[in-house]
Structures are given as structure tokens and as C-alpha cells.
mmCIF entry with sequence, helices, sheets and N, C-alpha, C, O atoms, coordinates in Angstrom:
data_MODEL
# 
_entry.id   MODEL 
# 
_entity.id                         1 
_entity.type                       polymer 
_entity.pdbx_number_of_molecules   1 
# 
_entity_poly.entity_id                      1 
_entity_poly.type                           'polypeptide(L)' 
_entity_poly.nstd_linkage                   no 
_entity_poly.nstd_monomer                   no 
_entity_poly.pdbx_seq_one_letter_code       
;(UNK)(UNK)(UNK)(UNK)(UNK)(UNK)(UNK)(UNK)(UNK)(UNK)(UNK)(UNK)(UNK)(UNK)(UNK)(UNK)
(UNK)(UNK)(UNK)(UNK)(UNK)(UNK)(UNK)(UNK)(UNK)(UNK)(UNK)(UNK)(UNK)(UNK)(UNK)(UNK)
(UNK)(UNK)(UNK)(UNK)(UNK)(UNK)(UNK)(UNK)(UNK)(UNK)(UNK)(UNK)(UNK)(UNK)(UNK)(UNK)
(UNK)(UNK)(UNK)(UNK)
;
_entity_poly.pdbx_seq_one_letter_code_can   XXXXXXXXXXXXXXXXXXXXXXXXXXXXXXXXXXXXXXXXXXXXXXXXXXXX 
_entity_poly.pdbx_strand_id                 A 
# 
loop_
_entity_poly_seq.entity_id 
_entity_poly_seq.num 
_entity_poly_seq.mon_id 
_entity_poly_seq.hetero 
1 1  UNK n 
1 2  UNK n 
1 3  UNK n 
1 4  UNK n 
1 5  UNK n 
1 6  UNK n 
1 7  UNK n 
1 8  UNK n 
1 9  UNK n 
1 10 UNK n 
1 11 UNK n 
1 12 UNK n 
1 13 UNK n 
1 14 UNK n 
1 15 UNK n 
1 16 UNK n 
1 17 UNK n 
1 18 UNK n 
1 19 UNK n 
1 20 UNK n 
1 21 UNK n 
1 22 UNK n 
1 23 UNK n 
1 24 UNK n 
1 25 UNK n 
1 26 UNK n 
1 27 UNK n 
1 28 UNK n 
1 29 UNK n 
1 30 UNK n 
1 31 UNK n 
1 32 UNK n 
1 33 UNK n 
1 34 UNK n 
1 35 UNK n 
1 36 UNK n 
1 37 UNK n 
1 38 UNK n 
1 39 UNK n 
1 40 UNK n 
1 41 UNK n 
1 42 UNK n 
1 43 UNK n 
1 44 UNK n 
1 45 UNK n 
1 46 UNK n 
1 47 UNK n 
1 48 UNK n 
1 49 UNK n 
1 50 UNK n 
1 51 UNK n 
1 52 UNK n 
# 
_struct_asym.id          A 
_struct_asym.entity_id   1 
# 
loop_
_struct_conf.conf_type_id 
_struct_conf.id 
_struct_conf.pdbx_PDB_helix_id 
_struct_conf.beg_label_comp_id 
_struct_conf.beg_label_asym_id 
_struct_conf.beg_label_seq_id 
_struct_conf.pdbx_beg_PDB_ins_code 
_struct_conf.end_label_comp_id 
_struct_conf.end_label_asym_id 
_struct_conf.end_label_seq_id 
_struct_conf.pdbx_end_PDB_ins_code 
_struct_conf.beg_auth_comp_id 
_struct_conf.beg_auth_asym_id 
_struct_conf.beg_auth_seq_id 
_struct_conf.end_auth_comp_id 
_struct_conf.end_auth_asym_id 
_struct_conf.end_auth_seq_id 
_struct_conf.pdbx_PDB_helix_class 
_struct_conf.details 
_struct_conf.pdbx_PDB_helix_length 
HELX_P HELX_P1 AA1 UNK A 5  ? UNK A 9  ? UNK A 5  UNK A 9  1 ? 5  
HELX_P HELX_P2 AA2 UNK A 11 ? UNK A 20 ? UNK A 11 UNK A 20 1 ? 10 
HELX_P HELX_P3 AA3 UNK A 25 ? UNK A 34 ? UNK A 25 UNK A 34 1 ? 10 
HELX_P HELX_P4 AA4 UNK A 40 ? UNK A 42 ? UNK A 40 UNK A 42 5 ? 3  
# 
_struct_conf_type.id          HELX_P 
_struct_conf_type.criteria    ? 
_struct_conf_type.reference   ? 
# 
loop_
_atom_site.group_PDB 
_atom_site.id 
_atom_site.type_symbol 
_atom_site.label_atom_id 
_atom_site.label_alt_id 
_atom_site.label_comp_id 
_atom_site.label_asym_id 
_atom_site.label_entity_id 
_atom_site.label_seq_id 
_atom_site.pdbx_PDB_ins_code 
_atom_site.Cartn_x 
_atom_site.Cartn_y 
_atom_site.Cartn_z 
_atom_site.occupancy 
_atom_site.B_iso_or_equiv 
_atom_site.pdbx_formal_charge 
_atom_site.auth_seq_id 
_atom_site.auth_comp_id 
_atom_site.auth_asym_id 
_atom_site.auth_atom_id 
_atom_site.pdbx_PDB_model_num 
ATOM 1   N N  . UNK A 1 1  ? 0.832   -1.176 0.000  1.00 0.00 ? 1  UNK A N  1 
ATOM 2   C CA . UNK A 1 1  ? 0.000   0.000  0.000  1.00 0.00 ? 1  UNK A CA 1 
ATOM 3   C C  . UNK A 1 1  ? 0.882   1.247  0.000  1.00 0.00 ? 1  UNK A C  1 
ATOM 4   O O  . UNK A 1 1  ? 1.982   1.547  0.464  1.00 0.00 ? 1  UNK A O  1 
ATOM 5   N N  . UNK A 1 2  ? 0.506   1.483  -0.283 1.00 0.00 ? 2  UNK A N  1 
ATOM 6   C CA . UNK A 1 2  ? 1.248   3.188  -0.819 1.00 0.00 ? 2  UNK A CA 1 
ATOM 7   C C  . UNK A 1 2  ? 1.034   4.458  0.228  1.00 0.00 ? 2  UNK A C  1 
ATOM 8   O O  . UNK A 1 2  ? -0.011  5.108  0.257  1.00 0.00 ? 2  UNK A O  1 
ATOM 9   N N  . UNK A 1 3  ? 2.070   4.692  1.004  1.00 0.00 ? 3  UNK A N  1 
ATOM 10  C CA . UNK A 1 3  ? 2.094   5.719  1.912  1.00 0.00 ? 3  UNK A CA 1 
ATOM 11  C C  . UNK A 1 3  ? 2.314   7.167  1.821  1.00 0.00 ? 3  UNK A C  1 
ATOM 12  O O  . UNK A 1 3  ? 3.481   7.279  1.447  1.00 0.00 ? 3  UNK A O  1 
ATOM 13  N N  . UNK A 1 4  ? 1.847   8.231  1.955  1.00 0.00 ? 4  UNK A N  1 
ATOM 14  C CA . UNK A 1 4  ? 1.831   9.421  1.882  1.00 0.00 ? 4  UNK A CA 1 
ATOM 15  C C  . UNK A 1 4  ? 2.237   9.966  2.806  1.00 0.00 ? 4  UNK A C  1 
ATOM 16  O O  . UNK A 1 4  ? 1.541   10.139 3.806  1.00 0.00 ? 4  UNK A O  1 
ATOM 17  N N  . UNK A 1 5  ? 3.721   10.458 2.684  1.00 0.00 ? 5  UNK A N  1 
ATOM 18  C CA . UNK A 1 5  ? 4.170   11.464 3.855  1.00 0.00 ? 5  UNK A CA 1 
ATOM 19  C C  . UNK A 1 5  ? 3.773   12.420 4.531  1.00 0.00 ? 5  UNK A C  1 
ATOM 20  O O  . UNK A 1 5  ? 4.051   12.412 5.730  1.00 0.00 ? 5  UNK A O  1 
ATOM 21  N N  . UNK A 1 6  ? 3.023   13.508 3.984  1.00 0.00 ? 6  UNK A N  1 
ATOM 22  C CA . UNK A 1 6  ? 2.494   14.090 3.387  1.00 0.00 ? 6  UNK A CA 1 
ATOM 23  C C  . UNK A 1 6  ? 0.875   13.994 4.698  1.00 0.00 ? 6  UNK A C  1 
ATOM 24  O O  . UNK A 1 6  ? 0.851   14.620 5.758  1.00 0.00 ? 6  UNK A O  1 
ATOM 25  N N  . UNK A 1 7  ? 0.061   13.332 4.343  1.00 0.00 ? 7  UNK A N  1 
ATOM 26  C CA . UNK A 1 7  ? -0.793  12.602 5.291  1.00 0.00 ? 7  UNK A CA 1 
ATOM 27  C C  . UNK A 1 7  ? -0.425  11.717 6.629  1.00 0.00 ? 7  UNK A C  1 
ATOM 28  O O  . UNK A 1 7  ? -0.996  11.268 7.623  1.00 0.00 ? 7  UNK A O  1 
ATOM 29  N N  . UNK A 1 8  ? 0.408   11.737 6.250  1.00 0.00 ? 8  UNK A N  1 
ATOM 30  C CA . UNK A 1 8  ? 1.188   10.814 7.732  1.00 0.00 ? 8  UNK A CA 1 
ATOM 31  C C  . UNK A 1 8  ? 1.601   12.088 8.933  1.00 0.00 ? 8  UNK A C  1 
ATOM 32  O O  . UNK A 1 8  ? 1.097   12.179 10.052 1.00 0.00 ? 8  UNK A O  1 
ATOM 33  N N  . UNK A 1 9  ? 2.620   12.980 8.359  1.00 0.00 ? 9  UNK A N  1 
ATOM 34  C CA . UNK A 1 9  ? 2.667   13.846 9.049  1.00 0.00 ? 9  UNK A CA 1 
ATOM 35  C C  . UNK A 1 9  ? 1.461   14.630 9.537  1.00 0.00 ? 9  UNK A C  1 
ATOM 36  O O  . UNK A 1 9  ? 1.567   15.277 10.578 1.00 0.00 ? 9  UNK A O  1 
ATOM 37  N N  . UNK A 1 10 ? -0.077  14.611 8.619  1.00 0.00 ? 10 UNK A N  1 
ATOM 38  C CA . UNK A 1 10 ? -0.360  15.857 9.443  1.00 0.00 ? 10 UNK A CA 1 
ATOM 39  C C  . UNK A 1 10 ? -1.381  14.695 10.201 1.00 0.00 ? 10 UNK A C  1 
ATOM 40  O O  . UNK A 1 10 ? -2.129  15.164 11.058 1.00 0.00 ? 10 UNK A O  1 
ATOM 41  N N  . UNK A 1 11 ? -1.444  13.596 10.014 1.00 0.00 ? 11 UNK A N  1 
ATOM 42  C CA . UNK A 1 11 ? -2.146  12.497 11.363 1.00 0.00 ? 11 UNK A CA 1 
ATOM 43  C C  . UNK A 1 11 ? -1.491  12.746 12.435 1.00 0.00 ? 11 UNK A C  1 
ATOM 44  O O  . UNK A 1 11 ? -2.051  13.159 13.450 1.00 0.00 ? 11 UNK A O  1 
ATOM 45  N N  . UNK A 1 12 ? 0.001   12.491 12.339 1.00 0.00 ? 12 UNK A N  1 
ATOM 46  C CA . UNK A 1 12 ? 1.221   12.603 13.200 1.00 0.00 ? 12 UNK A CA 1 
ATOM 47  C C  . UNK A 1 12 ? 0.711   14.085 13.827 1.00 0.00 ? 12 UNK A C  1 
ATOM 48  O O  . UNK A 1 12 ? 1.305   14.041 14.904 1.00 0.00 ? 12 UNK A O  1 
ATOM 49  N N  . UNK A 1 13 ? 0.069   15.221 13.832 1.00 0.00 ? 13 UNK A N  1 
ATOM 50  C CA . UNK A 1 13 ? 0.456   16.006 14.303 1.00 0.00 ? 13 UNK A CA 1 
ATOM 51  C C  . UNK A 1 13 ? -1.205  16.413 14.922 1.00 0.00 ? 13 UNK A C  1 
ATOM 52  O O  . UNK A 1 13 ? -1.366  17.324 15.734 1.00 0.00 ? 13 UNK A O  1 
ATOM 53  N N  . UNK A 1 14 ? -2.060  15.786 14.520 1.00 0.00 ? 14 UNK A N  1 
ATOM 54  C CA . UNK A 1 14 ? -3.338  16.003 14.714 1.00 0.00 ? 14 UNK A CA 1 
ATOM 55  C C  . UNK A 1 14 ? -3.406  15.215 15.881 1.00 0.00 ? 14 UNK A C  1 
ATOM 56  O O  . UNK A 1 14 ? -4.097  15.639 16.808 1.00 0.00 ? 14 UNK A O  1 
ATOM 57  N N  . UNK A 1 15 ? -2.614  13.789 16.037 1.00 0.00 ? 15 UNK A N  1 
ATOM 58  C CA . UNK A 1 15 ? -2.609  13.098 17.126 1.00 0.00 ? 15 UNK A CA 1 
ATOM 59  C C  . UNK A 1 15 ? -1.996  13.665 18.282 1.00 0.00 ? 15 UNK A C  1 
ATOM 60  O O  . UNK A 1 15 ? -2.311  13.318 19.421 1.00 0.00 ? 15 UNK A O  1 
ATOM 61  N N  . UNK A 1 16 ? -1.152  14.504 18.034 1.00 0.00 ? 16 UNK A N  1 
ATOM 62  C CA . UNK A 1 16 ? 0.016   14.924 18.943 1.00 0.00 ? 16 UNK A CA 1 
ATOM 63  C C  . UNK A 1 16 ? -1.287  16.448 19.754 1.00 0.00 ? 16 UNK A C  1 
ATOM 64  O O  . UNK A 1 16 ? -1.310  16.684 20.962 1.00 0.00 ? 16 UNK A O  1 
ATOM 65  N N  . UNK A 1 17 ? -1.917  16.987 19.018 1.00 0.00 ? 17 UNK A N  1 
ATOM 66  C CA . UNK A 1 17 ? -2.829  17.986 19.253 1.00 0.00 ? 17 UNK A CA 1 
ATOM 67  C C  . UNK A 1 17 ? -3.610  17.624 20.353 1.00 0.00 ? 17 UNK A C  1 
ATOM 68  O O  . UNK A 1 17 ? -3.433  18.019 21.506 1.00 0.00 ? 17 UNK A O  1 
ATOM 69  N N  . UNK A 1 18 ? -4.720  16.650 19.855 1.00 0.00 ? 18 UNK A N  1 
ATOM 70  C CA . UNK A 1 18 ? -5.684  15.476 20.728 1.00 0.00 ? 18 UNK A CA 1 
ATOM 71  C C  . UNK A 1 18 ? -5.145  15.162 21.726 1.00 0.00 ? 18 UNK A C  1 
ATOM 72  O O  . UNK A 1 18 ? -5.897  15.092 22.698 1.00 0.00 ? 18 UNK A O  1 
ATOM 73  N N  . UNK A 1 19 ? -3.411  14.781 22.011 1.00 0.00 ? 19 UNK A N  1 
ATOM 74  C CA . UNK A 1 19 ? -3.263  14.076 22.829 1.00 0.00 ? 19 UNK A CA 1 
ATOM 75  C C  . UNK A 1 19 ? -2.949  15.090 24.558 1.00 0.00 ? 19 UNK A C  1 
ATOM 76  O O  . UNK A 1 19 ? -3.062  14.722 25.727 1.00 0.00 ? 19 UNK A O  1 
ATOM 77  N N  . UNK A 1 20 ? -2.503  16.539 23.892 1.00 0.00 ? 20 UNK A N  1 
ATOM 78  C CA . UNK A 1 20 ? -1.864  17.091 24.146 1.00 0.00 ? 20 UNK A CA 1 
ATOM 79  C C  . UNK A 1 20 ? -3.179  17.797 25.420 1.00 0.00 ? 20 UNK A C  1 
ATOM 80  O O  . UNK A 1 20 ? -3.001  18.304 26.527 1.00 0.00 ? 20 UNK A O  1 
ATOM 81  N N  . UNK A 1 21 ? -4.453  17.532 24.636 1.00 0.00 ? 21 UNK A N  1 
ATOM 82  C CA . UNK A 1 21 ? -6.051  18.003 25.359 1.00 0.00 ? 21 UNK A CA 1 
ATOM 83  C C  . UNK A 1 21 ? -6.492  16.808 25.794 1.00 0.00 ? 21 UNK A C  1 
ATOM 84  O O  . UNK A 1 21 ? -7.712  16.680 25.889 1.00 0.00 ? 21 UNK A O  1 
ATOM 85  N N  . UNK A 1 22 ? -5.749  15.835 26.101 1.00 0.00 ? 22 UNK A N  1 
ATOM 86  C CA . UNK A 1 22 ? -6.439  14.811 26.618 1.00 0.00 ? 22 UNK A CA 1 
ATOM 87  C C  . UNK A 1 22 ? -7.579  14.176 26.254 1.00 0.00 ? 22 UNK A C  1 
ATOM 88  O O  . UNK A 1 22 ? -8.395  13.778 27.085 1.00 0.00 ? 22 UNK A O  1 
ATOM 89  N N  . UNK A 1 23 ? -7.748  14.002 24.688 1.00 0.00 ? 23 UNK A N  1 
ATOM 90  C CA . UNK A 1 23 ? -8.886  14.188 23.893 1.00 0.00 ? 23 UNK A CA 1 
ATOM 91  C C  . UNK A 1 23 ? -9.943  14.267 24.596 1.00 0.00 ? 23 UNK A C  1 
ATOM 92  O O  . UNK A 1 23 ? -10.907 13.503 24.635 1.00 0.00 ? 23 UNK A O  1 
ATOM 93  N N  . UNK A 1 24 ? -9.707  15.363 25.240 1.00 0.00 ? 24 UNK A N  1 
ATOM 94  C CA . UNK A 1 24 ? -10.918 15.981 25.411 1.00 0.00 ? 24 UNK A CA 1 
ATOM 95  C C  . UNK A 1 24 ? -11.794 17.143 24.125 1.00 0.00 ? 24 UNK A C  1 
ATOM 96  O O  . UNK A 1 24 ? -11.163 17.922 23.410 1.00 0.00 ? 24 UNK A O  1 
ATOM 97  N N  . UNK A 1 25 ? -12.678 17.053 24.109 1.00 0.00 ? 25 UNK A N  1 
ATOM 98  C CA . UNK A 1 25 ? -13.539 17.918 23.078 1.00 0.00 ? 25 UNK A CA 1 
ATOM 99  C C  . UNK A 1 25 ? -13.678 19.180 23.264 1.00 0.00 ? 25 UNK A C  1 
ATOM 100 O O  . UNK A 1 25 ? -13.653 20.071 22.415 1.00 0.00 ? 25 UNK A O  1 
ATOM 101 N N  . UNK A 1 26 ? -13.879 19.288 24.788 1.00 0.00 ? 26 UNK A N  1 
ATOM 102 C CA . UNK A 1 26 ? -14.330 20.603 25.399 1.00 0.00 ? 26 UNK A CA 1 
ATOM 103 C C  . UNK A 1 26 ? -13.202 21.540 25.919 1.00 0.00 ? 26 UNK A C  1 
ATOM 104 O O  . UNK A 1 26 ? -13.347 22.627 26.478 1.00 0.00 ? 26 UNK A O  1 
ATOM 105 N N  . UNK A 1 27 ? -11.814 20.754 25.555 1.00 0.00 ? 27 UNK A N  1 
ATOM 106 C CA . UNK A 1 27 ? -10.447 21.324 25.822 1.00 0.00 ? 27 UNK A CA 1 
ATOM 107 C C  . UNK A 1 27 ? -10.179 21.624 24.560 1.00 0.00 ? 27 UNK A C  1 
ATOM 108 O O  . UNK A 1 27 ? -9.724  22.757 24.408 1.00 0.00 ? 27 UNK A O  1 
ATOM 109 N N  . UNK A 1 28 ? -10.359 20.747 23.252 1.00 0.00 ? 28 UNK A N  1 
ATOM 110 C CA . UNK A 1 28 ? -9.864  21.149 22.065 1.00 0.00 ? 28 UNK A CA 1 
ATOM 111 C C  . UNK A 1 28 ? -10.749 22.731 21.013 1.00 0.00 ? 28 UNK A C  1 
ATOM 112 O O  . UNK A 1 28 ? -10.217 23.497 20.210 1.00 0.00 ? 28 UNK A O  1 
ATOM 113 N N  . UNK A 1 29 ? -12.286 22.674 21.531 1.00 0.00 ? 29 UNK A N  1 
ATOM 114 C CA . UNK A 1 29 ? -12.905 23.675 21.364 1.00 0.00 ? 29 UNK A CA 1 
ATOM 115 C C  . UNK A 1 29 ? -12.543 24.915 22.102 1.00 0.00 ? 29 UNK A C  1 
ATOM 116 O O  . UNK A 1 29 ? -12.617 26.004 21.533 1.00 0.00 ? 29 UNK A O  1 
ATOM 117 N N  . UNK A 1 30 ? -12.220 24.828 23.129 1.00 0.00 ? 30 UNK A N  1 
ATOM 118 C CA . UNK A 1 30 ? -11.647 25.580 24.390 1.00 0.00 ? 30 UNK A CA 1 
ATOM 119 C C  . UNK A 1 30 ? -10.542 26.506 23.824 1.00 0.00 ? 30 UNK A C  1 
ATOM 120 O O  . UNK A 1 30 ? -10.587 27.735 23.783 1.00 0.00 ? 30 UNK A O  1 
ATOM 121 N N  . UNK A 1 31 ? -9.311  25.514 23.296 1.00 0.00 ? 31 UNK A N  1 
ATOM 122 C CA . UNK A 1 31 ? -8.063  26.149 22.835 1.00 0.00 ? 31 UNK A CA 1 
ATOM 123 C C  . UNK A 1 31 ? -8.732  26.709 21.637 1.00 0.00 ? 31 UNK A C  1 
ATOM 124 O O  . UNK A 1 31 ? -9.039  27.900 21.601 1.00 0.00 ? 31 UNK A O  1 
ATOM 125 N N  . UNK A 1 32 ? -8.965  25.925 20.685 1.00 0.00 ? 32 UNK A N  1 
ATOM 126 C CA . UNK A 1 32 ? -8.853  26.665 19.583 1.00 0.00 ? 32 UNK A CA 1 
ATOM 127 C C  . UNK A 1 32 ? -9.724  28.216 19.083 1.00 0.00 ? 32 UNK A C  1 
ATOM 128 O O  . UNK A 1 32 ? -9.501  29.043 18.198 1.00 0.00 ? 32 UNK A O  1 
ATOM 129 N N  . UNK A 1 33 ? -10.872 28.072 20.232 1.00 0.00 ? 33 UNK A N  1 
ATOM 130 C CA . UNK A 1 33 ? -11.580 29.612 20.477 1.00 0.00 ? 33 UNK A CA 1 
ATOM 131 C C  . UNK A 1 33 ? -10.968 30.968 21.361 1.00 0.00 ? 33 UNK A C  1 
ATOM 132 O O  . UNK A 1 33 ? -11.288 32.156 21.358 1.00 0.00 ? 33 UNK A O  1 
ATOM 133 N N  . UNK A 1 34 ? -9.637  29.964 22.327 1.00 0.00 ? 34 UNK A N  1 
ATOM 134 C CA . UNK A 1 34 ? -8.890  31.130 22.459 1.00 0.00 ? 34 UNK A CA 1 
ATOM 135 C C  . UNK A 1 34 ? -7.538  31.761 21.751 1.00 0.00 ? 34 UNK A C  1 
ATOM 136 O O  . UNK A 1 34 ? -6.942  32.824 21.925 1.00 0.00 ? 34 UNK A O  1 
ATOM 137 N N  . UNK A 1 35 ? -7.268  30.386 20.682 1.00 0.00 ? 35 UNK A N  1 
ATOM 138 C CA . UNK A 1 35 ? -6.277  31.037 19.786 1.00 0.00 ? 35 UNK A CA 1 
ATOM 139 C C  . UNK A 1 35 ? -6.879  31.838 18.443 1.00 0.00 ? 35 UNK A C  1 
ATOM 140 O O  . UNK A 1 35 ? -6.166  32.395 17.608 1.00 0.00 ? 35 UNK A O  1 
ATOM 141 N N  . UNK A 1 36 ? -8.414  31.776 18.408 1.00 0.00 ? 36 UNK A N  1 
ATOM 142 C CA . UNK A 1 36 ? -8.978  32.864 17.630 1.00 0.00 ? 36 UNK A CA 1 
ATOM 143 C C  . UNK A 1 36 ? -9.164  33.653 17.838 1.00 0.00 ? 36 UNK A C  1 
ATOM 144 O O  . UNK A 1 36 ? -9.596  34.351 16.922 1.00 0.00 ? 36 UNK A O  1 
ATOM 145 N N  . UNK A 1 37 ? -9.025  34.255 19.150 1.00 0.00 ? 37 UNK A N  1 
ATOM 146 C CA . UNK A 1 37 ? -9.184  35.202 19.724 1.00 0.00 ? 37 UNK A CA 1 
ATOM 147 C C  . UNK A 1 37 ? -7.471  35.783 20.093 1.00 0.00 ? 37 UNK A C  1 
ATOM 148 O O  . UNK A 1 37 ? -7.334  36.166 21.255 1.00 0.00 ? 37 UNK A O  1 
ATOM 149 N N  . UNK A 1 38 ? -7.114  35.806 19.839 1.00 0.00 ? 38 UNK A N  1 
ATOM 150 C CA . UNK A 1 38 ? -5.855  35.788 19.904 1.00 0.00 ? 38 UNK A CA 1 
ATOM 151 C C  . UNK A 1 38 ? -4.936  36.525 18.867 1.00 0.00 ? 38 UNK A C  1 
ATOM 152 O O  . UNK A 1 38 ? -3.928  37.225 18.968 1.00 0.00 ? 38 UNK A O  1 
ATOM 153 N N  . UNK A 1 39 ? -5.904  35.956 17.562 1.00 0.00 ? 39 UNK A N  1 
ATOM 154 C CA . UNK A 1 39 ? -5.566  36.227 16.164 1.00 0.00 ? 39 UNK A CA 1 
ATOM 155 C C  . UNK A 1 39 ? -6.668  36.668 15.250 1.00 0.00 ? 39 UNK A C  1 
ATOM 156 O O  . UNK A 1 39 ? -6.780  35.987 14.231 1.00 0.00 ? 39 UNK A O  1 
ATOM 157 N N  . UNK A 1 40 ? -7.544  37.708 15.405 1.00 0.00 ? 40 UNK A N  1 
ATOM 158 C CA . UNK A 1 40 ? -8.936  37.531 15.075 1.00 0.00 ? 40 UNK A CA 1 
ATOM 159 C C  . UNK A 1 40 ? -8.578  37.845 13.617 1.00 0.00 ? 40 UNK A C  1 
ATOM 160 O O  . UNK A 1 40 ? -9.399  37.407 12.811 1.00 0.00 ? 40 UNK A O  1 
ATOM 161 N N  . UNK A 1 41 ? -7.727  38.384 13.196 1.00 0.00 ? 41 UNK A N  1 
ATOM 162 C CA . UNK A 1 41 ? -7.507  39.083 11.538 1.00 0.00 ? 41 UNK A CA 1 
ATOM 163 C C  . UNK A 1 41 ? -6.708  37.658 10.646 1.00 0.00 ? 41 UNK A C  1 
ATOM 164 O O  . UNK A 1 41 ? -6.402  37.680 9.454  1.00 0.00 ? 41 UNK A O  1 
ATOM 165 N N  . UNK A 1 42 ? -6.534  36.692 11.437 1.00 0.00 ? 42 UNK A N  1 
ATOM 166 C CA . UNK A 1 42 ? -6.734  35.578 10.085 1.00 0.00 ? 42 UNK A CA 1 
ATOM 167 C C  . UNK A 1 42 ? -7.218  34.546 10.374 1.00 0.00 ? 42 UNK A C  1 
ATOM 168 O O  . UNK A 1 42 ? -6.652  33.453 10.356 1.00 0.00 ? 42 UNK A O  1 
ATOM 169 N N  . UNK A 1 43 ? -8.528  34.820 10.731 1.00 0.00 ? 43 UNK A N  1 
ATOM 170 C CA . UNK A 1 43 ? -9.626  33.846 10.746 1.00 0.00 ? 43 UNK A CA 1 
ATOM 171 C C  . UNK A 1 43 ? -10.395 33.903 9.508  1.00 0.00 ? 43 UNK A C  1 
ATOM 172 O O  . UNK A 1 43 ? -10.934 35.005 9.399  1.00 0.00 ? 43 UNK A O  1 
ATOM 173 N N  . UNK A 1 44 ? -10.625 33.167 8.599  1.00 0.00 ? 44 UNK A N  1 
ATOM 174 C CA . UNK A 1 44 ? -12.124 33.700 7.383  1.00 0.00 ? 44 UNK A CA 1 
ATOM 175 C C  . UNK A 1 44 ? -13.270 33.614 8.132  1.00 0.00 ? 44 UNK A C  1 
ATOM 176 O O  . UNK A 1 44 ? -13.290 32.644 8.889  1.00 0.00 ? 44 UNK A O  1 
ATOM 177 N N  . UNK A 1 45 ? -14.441 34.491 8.156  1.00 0.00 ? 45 UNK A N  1 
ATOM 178 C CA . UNK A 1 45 ? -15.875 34.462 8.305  1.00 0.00 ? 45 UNK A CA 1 
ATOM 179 C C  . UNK A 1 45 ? -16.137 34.890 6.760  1.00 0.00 ? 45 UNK A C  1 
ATOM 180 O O  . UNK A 1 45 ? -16.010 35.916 6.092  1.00 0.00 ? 45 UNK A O  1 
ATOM 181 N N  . UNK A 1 46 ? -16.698 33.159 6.487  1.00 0.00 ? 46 UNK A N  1 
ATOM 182 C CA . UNK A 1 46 ? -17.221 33.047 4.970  1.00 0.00 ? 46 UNK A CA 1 
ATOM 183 C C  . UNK A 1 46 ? -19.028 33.485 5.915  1.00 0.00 ? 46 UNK A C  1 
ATOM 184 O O  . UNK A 1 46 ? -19.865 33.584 5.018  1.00 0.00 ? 46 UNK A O  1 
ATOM 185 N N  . UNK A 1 47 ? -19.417 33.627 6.731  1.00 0.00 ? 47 UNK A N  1 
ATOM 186 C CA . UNK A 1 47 ? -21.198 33.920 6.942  1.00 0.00 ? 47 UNK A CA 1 
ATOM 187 C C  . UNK A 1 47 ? -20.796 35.290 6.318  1.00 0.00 ? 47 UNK A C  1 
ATOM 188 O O  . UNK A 1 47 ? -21.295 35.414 5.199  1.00 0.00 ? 47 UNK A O  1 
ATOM 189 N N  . UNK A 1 48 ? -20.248 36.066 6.601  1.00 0.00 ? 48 UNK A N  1 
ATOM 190 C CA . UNK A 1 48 ? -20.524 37.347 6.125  1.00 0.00 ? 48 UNK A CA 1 
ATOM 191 C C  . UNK A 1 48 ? -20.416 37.658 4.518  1.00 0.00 ? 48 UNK A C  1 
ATOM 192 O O  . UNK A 1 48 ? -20.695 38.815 4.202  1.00 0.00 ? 48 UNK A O  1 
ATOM 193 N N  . UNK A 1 49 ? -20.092 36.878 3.609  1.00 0.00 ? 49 UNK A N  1 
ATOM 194 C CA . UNK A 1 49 ? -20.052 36.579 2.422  1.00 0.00 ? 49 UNK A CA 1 
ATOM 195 C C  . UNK A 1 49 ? -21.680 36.985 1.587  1.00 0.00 ? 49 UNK A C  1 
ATOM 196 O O  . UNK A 1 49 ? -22.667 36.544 2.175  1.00 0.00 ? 49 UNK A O  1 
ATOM 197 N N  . UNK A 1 50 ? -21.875 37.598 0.587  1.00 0.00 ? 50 UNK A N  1 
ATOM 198 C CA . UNK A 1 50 ? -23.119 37.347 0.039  1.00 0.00 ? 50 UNK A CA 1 
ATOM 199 C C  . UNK A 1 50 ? -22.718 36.052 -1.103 1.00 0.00 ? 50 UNK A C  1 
ATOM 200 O O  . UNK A 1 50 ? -21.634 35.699 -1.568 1.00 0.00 ? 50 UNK A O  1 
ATOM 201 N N  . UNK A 1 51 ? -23.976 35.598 -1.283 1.00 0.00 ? 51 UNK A N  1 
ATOM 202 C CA . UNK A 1 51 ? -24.268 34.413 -1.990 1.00 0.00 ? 51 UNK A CA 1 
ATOM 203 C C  . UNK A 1 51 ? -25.095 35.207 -3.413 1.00 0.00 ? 51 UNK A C  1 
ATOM 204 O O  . UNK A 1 51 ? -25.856 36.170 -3.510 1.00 0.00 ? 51 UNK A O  1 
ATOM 205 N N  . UNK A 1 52 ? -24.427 34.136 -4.497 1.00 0.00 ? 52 UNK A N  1 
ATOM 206 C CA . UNK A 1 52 ? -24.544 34.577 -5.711 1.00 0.00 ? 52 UNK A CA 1 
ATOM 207 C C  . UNK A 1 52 ? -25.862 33.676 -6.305 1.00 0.00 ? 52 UNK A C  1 
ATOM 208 O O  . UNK A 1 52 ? -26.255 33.845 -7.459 1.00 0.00 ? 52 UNK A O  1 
# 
């Protein structure tokens, strides 16, 4: 089977994330709403978008 580095690494790093919150859900929502807040000018808000 044919392996992708590429995909390996970013499992490798998604696991390392999860593990890091104790996969917890309410830790991983937690962080990542205070590193948006953190950085609010490169977040996209596609809601504010009009639709064609």
C-alpha cells in the first residue's frame, strides 16, 4: 500500500494535538476559540459573504 508522507505527518500532528487536550472535546474547542481570539484578523468568516 502506498504511503503518503504528506498525510502521515499531518495524522502525526493532529494526534500529537488530541493528545496534548487529553482528547478531550471541550479542551480542544476551548483552545482553539482562544487562539482565535488571539488572532482575530486571520480567521475567514465566509457567513458574512453574500451568496450569488
Amino acid at each position: 500500500m502506498y504511503k503518503d508522507e504528506i498525510i502521515a505527518e499531518v495524522w502525526r500532528n493532529r494526534e500529537a494535538y488530541v493528545a496534548q487536550h487529553q482528547r478531550d472535546l471541550k479542551k480542544i474547542v476551548a483552545d482553539l476559540r482562544r487562539r482565535q481570539q488571539e488572532h482575530p484578523s486571520k480567521v475567514v468568516d465566509r457567513r458574512r459573504q453574500k451568496r450569488q
